[in-house]
Every structure is written in structure tokens, then in C-alpha cells.
N, C-alpha and C positions, 0 to 999 in steps of 0.2 A: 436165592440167598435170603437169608431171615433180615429183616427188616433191623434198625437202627432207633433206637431212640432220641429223636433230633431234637433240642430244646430252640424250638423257631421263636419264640419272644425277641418282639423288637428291640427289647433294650437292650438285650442279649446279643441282637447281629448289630446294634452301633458300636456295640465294646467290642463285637470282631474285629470291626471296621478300622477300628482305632489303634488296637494290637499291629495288624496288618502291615500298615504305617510305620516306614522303613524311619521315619523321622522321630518315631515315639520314643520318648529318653526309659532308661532304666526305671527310673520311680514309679513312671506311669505303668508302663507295662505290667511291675510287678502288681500292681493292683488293680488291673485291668482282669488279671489271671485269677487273683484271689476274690473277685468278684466272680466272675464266672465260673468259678471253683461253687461258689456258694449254691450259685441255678443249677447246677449238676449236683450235688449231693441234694437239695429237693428233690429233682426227680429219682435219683436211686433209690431213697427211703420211702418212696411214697407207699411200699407196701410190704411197710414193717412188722412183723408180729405186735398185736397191742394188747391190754388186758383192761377191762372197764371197770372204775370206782365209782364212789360217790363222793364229791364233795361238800362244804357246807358256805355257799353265797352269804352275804351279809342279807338275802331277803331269802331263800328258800333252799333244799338240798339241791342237786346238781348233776346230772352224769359227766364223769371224763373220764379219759384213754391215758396212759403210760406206756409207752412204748418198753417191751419187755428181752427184743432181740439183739445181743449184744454187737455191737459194730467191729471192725478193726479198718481201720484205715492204712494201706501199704504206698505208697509214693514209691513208683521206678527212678532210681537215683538217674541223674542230678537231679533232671524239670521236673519231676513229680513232687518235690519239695516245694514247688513253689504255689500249689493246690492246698497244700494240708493246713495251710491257717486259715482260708476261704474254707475247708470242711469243717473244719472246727466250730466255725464259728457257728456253723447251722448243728452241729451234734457233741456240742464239748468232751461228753463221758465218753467217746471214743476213743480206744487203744491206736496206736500207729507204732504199724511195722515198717522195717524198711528192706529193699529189692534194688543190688547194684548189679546194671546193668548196662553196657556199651553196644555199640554198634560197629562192629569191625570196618573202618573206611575201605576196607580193597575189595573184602567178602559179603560185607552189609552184615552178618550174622551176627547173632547175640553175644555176648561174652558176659557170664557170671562176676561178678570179683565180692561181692559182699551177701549175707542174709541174715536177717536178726526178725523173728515174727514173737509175735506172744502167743501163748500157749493155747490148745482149743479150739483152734483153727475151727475145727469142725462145728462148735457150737452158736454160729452166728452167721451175720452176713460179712464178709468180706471184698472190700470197695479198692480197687487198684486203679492208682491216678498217674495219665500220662499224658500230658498236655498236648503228646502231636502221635495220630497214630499212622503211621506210614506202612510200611511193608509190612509192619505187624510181628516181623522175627522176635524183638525182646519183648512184646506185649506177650505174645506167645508163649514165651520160653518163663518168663516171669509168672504165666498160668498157670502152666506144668507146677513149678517149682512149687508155686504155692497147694495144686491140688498134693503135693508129695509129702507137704507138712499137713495131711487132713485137712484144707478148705473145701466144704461144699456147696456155698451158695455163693458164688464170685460175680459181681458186675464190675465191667471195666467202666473207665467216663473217662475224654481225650476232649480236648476244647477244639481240634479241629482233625477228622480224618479224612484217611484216603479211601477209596477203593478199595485198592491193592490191599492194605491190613485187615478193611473188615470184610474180605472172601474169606483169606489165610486162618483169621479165629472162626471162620464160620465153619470152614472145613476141619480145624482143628481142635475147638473149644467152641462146640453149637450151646451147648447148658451156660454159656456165659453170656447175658446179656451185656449190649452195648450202649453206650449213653454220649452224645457229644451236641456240642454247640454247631457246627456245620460239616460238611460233609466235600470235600472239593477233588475238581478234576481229577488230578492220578498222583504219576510220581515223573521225576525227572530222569535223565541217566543219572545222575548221583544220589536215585534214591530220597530226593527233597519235596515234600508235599507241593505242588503247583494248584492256586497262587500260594496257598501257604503263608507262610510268616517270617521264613529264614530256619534258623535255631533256636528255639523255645529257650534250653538251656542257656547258651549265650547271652541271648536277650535279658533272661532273668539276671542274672548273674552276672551283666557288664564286661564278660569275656570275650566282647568279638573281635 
């Protein structure tokens, strides 16, 4: 199996910790998310196309980098939304698409119901946010969809996976690299990340 890119930083597994925590109110959460949103888009970007200038110090000229590859940020609806002001905040001039996306409670499977991307797909990197990746069906089916609008350079980032999803994208989307805050045990029979968190969605979102 291809390896994971784990973002092990301490400060990063106290704010799991703290997610976790079936007590954590809505507020917190949500910026619990949009922080660890942030330490995932560093590491996805870390190896952007860049182009070198000169600049001019108040004491001498200067070499620096601009980053020249365009981004697009896609959040898998609902919890994916709750990632993209934490990316933001690290790459503002990024475009954000959006991928609605459920999980059949009887079948587990994916189901479509919305897509809106910007155009070009092909001419950049493309960053797809899903805060919990479980079995991997909509992270999957949301890959596809996106390789169907021209995406060629896709890395996913999920603040906590399972197994089970990142065999399913290894076997079915190997050209996609993976990016998440931790990695845990498996899945339950209903399909729920163990220990996990609950519902990303819900929790963001005050719905449970």
C-alpha cells in the first residue's frame, strides 16, 4: 500500500484529541477543524510550482519565489466545508469548487446530488477536503468525478482516516496523493471511523 502522508506535529495530535471529545461544543470544534485545515494545506502545497524574482530590501536586492501553480480547492459537501476557511487562510487566491456527496446509510455507497468546479481543472493542483475518510466510496467517486472534469494533479487531505478508504483510493486512485492528521483503527459495522470522532458533519454543523 503507498504510504500516507501523516502530519504527526504535536499541536496537531492535541487538537485531535480535543475534536475527539464527545463534550467539545460546536464553536470549538469548528475551529479545531479550521485549524487543522490550515497544517494540511502546508503540507499539500509544499511542492508548488514556483518562479524566482528579485526583490529590493531596504539594504540590498534579494532573491524570492512566487508561487505560480494555480490552486482550486473542492470540499466534499457537507464537512468538507468546514476545511475551506482553514485553507484559505494559508492560500487565499484559491478558486473553491464544490462535490455534493452522501453516503447511502443501507448500501454505504456514494450518491452525487450537486457539482459546480471552475474551469481548467486541468491546469493546476487540485486539493479535495474531507474531514473523515472512511471507506473511501465518496472520496473515490468524488476523484473520478473530478478526473472527468480534466483534474490532473489531485491530493486529497481528511483530518482523520481509516484503513479501509486509503486501500480503496490506493487500488483506485494510486496518482492521488494522501494527506491527514491521523490514521486510526478500522471501521465499525455502520461503517463509522473507530475511535474516530462521531460525524464530522453533524458536529460541525450542530445537527446531531
Amino acid at each position: 500500500m503507498r504510504p500516507i502522508h501523516c502530519v504527526s506535529h504535536p499541536v496537531a495530535l492535541e487538537k485531535i484529541g480535543r475534536l475527539r471529545d464527545r463534550s467539545t461544543g460546536v464553536s470549538e470544534f469548528r475551529q479545531l477543524v479550521r485549524e487543522l485545515a490550515v497544517l494540511l494545506a502546508i503540507e499539500a502545497t509544499r511542492d508548488l510550482t514556483c518562479d524566482e524574482y528579485i526583490v529590493q530590501t531596504p539594504v540590498a536586492p534579494a532573491k524570492a519565489v512566487r508561487t505560480v501553480e494555480p490552486i482550486v480547492l473542492v470540499p466534499i459537501l457537507r464537512a468538507g466545508l468546514g476545511m475551506v476557511e482553514g485553507m484559505l487562510q494559508w492560500m487565499p487566491e484559491a478558486r473553491v469548487g464544490h462535490l455534493g456527496m452522501y453516503r447511502d446509510p443501507q448500501t454505504l455507497s456514494p450518491v452525487e446530488y450537486y457539482a459546480n468546479t471552475p474551469p481548467e481543472l486541468d491546469k493546476g493542483l487540485v486539493i479535495v477536503l474531507d474531514p473523515m475518510l472512511a471507506t473511501g466510496g465518496s472520496a473515490a467517486a468524488a476523484l473520478a468525478a473530478l478526473k472527468a472534469r480534466g483534474a490532473r494533479r489531485i491530493k486529497l487531505t481528511a483530518i482523520i482516516a481509516a484503513p479501509e478508504g486509503i486501500a480503496k483510493l490506493d487500488g483506485l486512485h494510486p496518482d492521488v496523493e494522501l494527506y491527514a492528521i491521523a490514521v486510526d483503527e478500522g471501521l465499525n459495522s455502520h461503517g463509522y471511523i473507530v475511535p474516530g470522532l462521531g460525524d464530522a458533519g453533524d458536529r460541525i454543523f450542530g445537527t446531531l
